[in-house]
Residue frames as a rotation matrix with the C-alpha (Angstrom) as fourth column:
UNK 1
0.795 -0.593 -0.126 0.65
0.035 0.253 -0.967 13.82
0.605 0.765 0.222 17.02
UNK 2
-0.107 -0.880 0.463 2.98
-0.947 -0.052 -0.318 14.25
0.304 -0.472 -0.828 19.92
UNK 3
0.612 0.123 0.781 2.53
-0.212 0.977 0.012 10.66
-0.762 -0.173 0.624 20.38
UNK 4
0.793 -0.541 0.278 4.02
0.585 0.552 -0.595 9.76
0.168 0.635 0.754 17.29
UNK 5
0.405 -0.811 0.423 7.05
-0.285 -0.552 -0.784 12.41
0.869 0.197 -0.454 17.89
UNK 6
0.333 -0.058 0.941 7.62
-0.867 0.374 0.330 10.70
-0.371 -0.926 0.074 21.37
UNK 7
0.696 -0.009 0.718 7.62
0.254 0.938 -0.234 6.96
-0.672 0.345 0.655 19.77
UNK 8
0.879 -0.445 0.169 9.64
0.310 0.266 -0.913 8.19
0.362 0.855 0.372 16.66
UNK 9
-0.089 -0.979 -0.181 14.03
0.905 -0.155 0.396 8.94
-0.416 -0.129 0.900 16.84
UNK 10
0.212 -0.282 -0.936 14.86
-0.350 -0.916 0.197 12.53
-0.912 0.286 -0.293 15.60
UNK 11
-0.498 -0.474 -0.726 14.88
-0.842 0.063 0.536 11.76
-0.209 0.878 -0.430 11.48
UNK 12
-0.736 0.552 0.392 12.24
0.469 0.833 -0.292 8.44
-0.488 -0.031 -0.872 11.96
UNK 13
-0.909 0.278 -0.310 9.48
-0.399 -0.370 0.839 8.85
0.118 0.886 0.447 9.22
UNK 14
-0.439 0.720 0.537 6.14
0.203 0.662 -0.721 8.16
-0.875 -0.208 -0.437 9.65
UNK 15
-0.942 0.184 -0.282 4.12
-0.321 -0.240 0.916 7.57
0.101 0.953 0.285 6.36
UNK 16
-0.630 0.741 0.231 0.38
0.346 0.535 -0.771 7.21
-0.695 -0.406 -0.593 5.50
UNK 17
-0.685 0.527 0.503 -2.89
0.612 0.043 0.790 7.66
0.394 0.849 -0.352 3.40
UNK 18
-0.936 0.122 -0.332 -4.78
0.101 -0.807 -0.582 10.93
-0.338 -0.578 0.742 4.26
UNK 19
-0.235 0.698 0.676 -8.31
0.911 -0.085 0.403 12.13
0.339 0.711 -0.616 3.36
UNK 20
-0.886 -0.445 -0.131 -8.17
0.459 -0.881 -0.117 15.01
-0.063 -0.163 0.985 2.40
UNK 21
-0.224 0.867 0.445 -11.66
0.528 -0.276 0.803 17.08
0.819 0.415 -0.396 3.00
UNK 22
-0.890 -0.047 0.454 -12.51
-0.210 -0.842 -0.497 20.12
0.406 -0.538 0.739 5.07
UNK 23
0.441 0.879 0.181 -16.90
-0.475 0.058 0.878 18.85
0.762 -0.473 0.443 5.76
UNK 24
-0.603 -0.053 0.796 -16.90
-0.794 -0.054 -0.606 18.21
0.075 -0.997 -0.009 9.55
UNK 25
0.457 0.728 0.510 -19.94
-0.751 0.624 -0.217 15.59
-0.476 -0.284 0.832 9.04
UNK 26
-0.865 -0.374 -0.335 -18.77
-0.435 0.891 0.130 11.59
0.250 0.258 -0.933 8.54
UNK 27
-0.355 -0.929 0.102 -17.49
-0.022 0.117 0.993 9.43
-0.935 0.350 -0.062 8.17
UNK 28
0.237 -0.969 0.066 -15.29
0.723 0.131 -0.678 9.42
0.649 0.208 0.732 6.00
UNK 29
0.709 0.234 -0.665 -13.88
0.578 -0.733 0.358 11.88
-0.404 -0.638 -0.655 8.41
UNK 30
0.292 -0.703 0.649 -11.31
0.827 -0.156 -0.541 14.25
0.481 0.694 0.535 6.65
UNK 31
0.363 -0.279 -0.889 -8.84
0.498 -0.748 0.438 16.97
-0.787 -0.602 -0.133 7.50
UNK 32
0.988 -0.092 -0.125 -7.04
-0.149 -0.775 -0.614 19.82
-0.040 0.625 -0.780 5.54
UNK 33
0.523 -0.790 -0.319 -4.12
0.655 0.613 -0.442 19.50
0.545 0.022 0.838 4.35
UNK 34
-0.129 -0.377 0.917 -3.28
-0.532 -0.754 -0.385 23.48
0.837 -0.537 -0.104 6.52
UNK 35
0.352 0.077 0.933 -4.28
-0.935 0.065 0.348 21.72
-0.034 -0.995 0.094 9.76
UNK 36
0.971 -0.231 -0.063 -2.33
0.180 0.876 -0.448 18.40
0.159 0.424 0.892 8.73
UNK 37
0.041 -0.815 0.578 0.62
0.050 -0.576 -0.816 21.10
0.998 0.062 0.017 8.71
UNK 38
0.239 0.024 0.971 -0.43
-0.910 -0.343 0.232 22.22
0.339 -0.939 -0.060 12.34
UNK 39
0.944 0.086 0.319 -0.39
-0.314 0.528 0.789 18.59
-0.100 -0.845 0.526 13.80
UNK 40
0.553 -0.832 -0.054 2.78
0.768 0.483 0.420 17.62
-0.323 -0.273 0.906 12.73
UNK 41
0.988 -0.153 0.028 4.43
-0.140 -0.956 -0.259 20.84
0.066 0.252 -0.965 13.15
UNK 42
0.293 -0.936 0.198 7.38
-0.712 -0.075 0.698 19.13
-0.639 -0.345 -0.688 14.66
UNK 43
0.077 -0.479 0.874 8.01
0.675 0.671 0.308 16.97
-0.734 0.566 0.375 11.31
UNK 44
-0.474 -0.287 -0.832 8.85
-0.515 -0.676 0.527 18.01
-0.714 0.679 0.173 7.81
UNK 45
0.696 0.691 -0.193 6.44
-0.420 0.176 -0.890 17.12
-0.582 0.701 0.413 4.79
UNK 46
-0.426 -0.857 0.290 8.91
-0.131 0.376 0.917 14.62
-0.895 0.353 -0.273 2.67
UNK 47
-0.924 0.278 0.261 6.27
0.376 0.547 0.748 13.34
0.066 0.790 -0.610 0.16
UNK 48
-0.461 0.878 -0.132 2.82
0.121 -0.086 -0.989 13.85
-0.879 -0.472 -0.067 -0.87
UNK 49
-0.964 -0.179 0.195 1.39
0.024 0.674 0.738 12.02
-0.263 0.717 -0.646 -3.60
UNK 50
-0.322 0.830 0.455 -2.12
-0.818 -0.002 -0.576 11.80
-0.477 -0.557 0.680 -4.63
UNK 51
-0.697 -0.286 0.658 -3.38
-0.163 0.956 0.243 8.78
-0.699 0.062 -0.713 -5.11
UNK 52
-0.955 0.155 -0.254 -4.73
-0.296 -0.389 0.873 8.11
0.037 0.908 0.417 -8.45
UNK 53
0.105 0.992 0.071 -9.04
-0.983 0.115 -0.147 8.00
-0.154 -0.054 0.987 -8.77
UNK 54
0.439 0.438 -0.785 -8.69
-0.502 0.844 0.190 4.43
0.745 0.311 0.590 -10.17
UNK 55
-0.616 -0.519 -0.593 -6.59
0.271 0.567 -0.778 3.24
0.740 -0.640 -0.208 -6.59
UNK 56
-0.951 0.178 0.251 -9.15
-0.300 -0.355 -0.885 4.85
-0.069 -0.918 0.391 -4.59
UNK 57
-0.679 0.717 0.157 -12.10
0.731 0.642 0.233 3.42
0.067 0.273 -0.960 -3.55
UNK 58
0.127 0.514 0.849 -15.58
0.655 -0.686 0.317 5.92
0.745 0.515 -0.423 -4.48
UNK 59
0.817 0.567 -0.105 -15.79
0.562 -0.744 0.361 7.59
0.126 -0.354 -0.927 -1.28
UNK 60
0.299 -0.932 -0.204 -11.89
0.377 -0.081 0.923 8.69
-0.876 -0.353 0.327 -1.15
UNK 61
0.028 -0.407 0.913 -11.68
0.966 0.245 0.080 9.22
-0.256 0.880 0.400 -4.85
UNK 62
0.266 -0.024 0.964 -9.90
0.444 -0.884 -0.145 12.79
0.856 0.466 -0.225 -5.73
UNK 63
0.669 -0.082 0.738 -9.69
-0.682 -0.462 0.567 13.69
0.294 -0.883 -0.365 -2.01
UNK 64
0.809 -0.576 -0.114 -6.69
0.587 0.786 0.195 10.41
-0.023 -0.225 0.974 -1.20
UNK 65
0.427 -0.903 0.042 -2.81
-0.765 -0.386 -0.516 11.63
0.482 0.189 -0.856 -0.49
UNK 66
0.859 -0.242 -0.451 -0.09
0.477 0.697 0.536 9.73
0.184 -0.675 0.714 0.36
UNK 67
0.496 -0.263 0.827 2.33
-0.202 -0.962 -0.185 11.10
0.844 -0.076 -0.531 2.51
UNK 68
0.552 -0.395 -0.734 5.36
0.706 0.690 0.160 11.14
0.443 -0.606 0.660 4.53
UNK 69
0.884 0.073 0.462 6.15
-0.123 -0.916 0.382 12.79
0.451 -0.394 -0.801 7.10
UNK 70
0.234 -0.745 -0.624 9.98
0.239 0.667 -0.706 13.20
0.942 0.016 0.334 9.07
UNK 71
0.784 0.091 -0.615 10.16
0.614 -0.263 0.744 13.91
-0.094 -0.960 -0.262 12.64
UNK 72
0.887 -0.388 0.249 12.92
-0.072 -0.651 -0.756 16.71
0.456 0.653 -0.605 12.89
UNK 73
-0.023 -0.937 -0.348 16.53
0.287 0.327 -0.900 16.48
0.958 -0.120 0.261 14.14
């Protein structure tokens, strides 16, 4: 993620669709949403939506967030 804090301005948002899921074996590969915290430590959690079961396709369904993140000042 220090890639995207490099590329983004101080206050530049980066936004996206997560899967959320802690099992180590994929794919789908998934992360937590605590170590989600760790990579972008240097942003700030603006949003975070989940995304309803009937927008998600089966293997995503219940485990889907969207989410935006803001790079800090």
């Amino acid at each position: 993620m220090k890639a995207f804090a490099e590329l983004l301005r101080p206050g530049g948002e980066l936004a996206g669709f997560f899967h959320l899921d802690d099992n180590e074996r994929g794919p789908p590969f998934g992360i937590t949403k605590e170590r989600l915290g760790e990579l972008f430590s240097g942003f700030e959690l603006r949003e975070d939506q989940a995304v309803p079961e009937s927008q998600s396709i089966a293997v995503f369904k219940g485990r889907e967030v969207w989410q935006v993140w803001r790079r800090r000042l």
